[in-house]
SEPAKOL-360651 format. One line per 8 residues: number of its first residue (from 1); their letters; for each residue x, y, z negated of N, C-alpha, C. Coordinates in pm, 1 decimal. Atoms other than C-alpha are relative to their C-alpha. Layout:
BEGIN
NUM> a> X/Y/Z/X/Y/Z/X/Y/Z ~ ...
//
This chain:
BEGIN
1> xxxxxxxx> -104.4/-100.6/11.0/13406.5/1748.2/-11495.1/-59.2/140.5/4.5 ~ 55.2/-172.6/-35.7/13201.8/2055.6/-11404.3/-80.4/24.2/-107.2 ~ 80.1/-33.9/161.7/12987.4/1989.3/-11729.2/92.8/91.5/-82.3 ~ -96.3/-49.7/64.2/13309.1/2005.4/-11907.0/36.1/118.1/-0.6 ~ -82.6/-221.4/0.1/13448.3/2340.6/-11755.5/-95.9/88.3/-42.5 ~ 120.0/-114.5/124.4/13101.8/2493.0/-11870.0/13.7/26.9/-91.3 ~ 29.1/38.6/168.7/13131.3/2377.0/-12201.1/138.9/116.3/-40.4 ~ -129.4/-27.4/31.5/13514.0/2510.5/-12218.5/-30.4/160.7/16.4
9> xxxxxxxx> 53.3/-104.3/-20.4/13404.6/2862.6/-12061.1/-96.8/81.6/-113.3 ~ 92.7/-23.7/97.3/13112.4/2875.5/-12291.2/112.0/36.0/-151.4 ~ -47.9/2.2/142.1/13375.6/2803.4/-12600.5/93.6/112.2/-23.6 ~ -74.3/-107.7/16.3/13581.5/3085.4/-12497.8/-56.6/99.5/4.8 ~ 55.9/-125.3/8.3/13352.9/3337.9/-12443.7/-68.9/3.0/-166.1 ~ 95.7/26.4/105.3/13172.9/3224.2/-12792.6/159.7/49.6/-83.6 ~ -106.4/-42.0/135.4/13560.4/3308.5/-12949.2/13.4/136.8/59.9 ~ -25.9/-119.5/-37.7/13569.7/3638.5/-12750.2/-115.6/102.4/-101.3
17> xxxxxxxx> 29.0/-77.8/77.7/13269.6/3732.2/-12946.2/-20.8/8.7/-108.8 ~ -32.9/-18.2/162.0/13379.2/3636.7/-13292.0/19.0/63.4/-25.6 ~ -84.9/-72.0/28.4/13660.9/3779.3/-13230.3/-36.0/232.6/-11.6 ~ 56.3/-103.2/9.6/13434.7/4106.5/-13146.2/-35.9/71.0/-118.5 ~ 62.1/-69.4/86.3/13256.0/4097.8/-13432.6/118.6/10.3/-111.4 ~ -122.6/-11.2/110.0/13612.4/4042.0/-13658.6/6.7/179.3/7.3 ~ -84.5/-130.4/31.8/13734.2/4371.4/-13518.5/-117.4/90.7/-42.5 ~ 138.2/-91.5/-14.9/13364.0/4549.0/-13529.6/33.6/30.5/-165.3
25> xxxxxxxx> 13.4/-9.9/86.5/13421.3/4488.7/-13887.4/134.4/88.5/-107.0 ~ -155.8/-87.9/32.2/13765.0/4620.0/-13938.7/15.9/122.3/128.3 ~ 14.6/-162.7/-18.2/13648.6/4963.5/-13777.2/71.9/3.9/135.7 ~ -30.7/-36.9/-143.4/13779.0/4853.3/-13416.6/-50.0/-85.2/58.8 ~ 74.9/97.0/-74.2/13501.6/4689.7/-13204.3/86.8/26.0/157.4 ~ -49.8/53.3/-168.5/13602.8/4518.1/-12857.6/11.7/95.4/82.8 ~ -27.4/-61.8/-104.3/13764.8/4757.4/-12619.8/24.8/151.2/-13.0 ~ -16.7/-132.3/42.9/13789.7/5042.1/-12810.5/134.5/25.5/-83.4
33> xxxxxxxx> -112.4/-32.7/113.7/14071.0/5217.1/-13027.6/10.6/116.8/-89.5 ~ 16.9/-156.3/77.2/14038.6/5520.6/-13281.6/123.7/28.0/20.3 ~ -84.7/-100.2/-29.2/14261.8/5792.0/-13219.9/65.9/34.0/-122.3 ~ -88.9/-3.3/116.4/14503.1/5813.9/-13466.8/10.8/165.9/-39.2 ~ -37.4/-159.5/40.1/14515.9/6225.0/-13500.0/-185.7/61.6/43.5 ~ 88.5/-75.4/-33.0/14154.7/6364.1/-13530.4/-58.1/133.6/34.1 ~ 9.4/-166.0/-15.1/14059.5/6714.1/-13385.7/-154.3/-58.4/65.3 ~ 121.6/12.7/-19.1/13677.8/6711.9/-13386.7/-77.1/118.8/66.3
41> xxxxxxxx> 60.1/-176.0/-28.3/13654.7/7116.7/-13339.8/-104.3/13.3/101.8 ~ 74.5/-27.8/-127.7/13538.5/7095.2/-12963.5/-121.5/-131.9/33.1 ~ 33.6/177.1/-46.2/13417.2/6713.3/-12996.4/-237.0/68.2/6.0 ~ 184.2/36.4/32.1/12963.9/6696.8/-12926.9/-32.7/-100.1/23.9 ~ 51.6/121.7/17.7/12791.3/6450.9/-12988.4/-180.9/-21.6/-3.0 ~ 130.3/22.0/-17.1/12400.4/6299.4/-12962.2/14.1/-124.1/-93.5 ~ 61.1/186.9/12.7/12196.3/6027.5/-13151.4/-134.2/41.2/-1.3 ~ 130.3/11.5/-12.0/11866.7/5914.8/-13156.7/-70.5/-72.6/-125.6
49> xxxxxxxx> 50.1/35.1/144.6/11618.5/5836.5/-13409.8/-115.1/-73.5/46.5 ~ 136.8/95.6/-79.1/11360.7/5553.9/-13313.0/-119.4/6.9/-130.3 ~ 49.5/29.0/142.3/11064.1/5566.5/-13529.3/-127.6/-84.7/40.9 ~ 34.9/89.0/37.9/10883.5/5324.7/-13676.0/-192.8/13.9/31.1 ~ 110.0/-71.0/-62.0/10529.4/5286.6/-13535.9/-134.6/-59.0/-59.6 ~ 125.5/64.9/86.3/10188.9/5208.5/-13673.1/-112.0/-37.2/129.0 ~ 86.2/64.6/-64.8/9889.2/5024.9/-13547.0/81.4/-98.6/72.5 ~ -54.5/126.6/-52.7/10133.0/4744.2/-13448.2/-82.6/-79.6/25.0
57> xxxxxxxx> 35.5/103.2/-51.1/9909.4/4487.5/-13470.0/-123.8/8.8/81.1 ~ 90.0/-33.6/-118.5/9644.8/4671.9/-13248.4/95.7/-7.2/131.6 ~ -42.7/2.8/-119.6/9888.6/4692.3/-13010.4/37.7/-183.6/55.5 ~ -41.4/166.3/-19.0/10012.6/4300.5/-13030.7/-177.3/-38.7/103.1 ~ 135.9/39.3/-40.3/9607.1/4236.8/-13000.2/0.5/41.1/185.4 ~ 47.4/-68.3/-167.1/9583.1/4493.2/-12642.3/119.1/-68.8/89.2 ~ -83.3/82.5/-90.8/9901.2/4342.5/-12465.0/-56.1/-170.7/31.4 ~ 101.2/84.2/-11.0/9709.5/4019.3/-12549.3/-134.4/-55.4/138.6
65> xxxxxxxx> 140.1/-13.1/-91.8/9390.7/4102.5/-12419.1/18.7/78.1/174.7 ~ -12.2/-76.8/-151.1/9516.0/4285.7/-12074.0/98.9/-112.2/48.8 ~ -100.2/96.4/-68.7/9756.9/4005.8/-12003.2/-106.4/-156.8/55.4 ~ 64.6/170.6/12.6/9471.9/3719.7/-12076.7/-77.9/42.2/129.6 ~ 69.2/-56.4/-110.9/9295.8/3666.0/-11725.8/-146.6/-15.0/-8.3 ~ 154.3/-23.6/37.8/8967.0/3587.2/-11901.8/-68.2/85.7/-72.1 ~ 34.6/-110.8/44.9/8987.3/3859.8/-12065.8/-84.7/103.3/15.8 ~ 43.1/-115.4/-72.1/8751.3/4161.0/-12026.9/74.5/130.9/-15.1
73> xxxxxxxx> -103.8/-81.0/22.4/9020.7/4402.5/-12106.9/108.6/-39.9/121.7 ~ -123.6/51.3/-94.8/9242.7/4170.8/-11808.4/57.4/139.7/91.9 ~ -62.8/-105.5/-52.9/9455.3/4416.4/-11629.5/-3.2/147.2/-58.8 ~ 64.6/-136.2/77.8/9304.5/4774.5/-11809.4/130.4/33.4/-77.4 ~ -133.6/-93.1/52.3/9681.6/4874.0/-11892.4/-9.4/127.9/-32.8 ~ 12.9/-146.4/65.5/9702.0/5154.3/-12124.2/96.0/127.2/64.5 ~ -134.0/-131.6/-87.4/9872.0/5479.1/-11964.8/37.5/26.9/-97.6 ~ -133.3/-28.1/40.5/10181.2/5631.6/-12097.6/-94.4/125.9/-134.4
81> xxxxxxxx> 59.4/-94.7/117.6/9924.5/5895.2/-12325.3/-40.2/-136.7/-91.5 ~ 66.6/120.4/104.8/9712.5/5600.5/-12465.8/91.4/-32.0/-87.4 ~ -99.3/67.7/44.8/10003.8/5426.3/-12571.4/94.4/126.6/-103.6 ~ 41.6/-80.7/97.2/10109.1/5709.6/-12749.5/-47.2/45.5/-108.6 ~ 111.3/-52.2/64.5/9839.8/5844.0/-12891.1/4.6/-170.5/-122.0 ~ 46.2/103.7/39.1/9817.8/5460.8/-13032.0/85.7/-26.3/-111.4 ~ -93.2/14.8/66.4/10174.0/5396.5/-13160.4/66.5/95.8/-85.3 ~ -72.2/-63.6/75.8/10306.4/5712.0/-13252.1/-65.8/61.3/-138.8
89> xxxxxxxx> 29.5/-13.1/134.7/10308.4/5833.1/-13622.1/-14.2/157.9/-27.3 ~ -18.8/-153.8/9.8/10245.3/6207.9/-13672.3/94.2/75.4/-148.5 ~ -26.8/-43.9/151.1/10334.2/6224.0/-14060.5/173.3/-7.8/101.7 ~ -116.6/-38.2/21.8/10662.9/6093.0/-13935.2/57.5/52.3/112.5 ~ -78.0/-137.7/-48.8/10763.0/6304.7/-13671.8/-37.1/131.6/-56.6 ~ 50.9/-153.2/88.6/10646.4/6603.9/-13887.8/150.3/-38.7/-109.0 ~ -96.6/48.5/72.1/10909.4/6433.7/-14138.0/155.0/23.5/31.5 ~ -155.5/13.0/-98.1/11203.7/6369.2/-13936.9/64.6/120.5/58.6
97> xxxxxxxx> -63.7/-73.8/-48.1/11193.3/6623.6/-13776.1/17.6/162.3/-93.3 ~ -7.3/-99.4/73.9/11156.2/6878.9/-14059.7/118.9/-55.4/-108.9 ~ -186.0/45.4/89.6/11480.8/6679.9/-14226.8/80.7/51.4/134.6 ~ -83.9/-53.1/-91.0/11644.7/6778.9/-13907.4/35.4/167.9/-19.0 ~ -28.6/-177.6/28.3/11573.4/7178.4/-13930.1/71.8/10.8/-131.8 ~ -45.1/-11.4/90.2/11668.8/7146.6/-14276.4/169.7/-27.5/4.6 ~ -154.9/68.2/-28.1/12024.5/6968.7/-14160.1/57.9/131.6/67.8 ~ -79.9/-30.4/-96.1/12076.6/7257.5/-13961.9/-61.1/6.9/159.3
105> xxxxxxxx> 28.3/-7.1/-158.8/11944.8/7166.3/-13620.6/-104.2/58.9/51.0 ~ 64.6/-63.2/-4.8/11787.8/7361.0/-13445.8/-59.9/-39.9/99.8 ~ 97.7/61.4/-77.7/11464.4/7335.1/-13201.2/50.9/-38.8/91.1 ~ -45.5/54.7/-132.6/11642.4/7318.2/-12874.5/124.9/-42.3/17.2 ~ -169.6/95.4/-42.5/11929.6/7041.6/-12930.8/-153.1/-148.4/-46.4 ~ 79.0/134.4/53.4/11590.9/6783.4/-13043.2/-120.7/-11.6/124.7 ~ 66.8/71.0/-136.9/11393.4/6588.3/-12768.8/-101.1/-70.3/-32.3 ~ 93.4/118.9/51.7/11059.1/6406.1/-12863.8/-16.8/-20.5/131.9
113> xxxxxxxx> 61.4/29.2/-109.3/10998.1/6174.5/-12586.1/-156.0/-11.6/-2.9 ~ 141.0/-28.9/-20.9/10663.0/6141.7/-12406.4/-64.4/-132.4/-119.7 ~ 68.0/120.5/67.7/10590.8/5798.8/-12609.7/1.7/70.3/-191.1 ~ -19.0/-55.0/140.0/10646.0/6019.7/-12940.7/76.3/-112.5/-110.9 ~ -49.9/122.2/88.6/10858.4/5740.5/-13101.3/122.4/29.1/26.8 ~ -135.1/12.5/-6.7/11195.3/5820.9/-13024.2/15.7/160.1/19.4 ~ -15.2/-140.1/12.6/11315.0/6144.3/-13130.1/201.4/-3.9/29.0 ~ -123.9/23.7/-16.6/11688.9/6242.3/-12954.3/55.1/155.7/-32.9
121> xxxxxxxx> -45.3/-69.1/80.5/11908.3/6476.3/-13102.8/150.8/28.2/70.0 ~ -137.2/13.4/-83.2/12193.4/6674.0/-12859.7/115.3/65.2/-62.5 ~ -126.2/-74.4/11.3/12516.1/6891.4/-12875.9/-0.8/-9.2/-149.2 ~ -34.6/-23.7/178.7/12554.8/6821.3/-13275.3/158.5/13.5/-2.3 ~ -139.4/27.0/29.7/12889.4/6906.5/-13429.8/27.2/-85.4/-93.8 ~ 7.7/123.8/53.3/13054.0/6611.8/-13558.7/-18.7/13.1/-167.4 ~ 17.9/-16.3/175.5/13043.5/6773.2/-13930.7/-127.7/5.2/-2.4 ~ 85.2/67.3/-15.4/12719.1/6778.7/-13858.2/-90.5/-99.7/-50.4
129> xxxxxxxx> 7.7/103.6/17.4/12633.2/6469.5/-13800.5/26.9/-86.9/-136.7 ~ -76.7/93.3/125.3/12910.5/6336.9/-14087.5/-115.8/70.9/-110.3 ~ 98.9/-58.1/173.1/12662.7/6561.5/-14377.5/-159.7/-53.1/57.0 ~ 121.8/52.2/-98.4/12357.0/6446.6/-14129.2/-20.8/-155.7/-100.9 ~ 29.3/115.1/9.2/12410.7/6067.4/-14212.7/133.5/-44.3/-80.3 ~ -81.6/42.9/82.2/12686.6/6082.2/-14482.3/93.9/-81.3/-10.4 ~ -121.7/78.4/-58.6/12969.6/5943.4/-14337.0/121.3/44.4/93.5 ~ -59.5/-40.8/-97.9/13264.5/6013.9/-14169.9/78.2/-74.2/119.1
137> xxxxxxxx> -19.4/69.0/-122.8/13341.2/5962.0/-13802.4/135.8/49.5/55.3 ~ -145.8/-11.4/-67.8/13623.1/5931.9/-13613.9/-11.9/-11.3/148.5 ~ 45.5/54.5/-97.6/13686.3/5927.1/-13274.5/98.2/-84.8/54.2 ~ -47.3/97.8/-4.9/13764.0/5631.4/-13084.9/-2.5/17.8/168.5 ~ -22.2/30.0/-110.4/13881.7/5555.9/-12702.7/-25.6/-113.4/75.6 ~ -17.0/84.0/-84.0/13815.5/5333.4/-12428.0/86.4/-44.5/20.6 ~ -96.7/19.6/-57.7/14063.2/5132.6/-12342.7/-31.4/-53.1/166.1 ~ 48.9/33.0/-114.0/13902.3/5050.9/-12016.3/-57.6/113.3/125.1
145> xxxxxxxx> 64.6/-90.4/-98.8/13704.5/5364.5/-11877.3/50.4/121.0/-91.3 ~ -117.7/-106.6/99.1/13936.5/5607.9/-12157.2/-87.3/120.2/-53.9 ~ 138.8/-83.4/43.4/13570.0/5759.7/-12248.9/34.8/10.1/-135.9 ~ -22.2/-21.8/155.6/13620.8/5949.6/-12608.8/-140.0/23.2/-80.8 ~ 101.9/-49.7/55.3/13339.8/5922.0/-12823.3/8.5/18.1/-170.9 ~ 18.1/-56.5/163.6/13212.2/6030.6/-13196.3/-13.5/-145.2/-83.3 ~ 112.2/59.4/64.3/13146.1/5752.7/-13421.5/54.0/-76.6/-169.7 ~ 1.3/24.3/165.2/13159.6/5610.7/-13842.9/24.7/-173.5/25.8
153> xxxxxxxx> -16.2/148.5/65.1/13314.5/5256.6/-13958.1/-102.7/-43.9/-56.1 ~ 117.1/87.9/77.7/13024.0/5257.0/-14200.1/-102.8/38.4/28.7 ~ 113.1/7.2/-83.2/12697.7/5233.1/-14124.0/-86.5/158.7/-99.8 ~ 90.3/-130.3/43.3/12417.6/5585.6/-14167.0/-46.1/-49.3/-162.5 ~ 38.8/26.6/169.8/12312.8/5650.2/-14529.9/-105.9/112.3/-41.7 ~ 111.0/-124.3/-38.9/11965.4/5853.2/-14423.4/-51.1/-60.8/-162.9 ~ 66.4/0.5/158.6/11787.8/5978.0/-14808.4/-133.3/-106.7/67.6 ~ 148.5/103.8/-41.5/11504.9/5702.9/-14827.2/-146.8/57.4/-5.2
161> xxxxxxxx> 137.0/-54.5/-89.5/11221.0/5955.6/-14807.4/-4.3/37.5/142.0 ~ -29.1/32.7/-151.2/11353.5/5983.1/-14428.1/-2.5/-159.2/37.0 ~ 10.1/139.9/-68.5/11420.5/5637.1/-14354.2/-98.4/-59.2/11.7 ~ 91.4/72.0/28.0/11122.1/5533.7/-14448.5/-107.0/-29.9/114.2 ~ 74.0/-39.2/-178.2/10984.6/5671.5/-14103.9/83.6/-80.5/110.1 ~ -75.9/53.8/-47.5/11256.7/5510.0/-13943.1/77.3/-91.2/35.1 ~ -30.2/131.7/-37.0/11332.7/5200.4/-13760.8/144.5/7.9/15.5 ~ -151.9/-21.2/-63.0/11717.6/5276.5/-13633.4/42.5/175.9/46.0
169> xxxxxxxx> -56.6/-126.4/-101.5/11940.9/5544.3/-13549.7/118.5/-58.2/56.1 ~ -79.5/53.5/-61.6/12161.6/5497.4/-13292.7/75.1/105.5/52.4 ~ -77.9/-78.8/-23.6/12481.3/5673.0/-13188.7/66.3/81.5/-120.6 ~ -66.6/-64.6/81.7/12649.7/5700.8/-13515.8/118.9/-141.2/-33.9 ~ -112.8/67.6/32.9/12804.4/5374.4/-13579.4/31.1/-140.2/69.5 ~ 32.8/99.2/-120.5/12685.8/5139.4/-13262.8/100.0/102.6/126.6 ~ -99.7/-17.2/-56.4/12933.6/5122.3/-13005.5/-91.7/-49.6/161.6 ~ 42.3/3.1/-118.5/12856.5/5122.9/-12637.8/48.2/-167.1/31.1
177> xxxxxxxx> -30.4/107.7/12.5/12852.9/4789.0/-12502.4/89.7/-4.5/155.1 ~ -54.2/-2.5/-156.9/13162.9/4746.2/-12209.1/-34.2/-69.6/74.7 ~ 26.6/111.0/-94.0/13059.7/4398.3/-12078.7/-57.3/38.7/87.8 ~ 98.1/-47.4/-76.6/12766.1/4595.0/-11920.7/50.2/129.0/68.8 ~ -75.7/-106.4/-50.2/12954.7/4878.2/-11846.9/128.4/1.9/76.9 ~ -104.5/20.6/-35.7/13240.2/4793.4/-11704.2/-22.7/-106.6/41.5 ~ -14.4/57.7/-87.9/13195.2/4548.0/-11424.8/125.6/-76.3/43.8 ~ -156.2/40.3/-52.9/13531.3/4527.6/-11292.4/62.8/-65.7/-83.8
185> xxxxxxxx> -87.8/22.9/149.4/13682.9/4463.7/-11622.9/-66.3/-143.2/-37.9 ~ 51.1/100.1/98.1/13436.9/4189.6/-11743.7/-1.0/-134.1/146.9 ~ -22.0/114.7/-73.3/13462.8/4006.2/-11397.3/153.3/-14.8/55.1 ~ -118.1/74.1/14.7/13854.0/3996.8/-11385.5/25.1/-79.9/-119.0 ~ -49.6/106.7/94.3/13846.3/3855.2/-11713.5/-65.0/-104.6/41.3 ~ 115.2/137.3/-28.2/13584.5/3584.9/-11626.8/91.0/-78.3/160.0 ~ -87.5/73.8/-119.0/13852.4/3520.9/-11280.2/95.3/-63.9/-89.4 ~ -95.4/8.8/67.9/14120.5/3514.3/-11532.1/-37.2/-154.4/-80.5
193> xxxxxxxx> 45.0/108.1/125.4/13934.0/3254.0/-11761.0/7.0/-125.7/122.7 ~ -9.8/78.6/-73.7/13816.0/3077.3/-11434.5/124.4/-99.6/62.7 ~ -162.2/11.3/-88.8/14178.2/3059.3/-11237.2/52.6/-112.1/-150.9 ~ -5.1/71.8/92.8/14278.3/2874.6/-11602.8/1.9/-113.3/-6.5 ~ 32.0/118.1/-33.8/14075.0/2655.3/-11594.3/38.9/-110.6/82.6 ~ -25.0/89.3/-138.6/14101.9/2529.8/-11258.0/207.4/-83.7/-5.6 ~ -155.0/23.1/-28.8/14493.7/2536.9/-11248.7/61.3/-79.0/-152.3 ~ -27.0/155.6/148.4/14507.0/2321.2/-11610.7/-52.2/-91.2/-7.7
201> xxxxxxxx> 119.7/130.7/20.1/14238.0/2087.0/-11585.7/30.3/-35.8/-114.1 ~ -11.2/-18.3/128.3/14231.6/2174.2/-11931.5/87.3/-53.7/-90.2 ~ -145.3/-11.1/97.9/14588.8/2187.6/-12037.5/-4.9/116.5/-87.7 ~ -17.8/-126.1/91.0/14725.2/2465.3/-12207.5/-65.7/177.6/39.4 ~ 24.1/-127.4/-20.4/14563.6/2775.8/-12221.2/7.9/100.9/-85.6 ~ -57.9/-157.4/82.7/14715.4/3000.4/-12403.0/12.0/94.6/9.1 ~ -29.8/-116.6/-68.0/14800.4/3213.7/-12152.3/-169.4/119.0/9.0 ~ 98.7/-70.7/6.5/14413.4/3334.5/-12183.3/-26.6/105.3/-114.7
209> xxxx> 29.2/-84.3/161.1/14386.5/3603.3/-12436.0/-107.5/54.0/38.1 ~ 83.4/-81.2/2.2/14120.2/3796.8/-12548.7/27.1/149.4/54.2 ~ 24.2/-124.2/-69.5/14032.9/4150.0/-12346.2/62.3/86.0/-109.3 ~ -10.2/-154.8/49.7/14157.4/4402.1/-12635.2/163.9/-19.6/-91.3
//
């Protein structure tokens, strides 16, 4: 019996995130709701631009060799410069970030972290952004923590002499994830599912709906 209620648990959370990706696709992912009247005027917004890194397979090799304990490299972990210096690409942060000035943005709203691979990008206005990555955003609500953020149904549409530097950008049409965020919320539903269970010994459960 306790196999069973796994299995049943398992089959509902596995339709909670069909059903996720249904709405993700019809421009309202899980827990969210776009705001039916847009006023963007005051709205700011951030994303980030991960880029794409070279000498990969030197690096595959050194995690390798510092992990192996017969290694003579065993332990000799690279510091936070090395690593760096190793992965990051200079052409394309010279790139990226000279499509940025060109967009508009200016030096102090852009962040290269210390690993030089992830370039973050703050206070943009959402027009911006929308001529940034050719799309327009809307904004959408929490229905859980009633947090308003910026973000596009369809996915970025960076010119391909940019992308080309570029693994992901994030914070244009990726949605925060609540399960992880919202605690409270993701363990009354999981009582809710539980309590169910228990009190049908898998009769009707109908009464379980999905969170949104």
């Amino acid at each position: 019996m306790g196999f069973a209620r796994i299995l049943l648990v398992s089959v509902l959370l596995l339709s909670v995130v069909q059903s996720a990706l249904v709405k993700h696709n019809r421009a309202e992912p899980l827990g969210w709701e776009i705001l039916s009247e847009k006023d963007t005027t005051n709205v700011k917004s951030s994303i980030t631009f991960y880029l794409k890194h070279k000498n990969v397979e030197i690096l595959k090799a050194t995690v390798g060799a510092v992990s192996y304990p017969y290694s003579p490299s065993y332990g000799k972990y690279l510091s936070r410069d090395q690593l760096a210096d190793l992965i990051s690409d200079e052409t394309a942060i010279q790139k990226v970030m000279g499509w940025l000035y060109s967009q508009g943005v200016f030096k102090d709203q852009i962040e290269l972290l210390h690993t030089k691979d992830v370039i973050k990008v703050r206070n943009l206005d959402i027009t911006t952004i929308e001529k940034m990555m050719n799309v327009p955003l809307s904004l959408y609500k929490s229905k859980f923590t009633q947090d308003v953020i910026a973000r596009s149904a369809y996915h970025y549409n960076v010119p391909t002499g940019i992308m080309q530097y570029i693994d992901v950008i994030t914070g244009v049409s990726d949605f925060p994830t609540l399960f992880k965020r919202d605690k409270p919320f993701y363990n009354s539903y999981m009582d809710r599912i539980n309590k169910a269970v228990i009190e049908s010994d898998f009769g009707d459960l109908s009464s379980v709906s999905a969170p949104y």
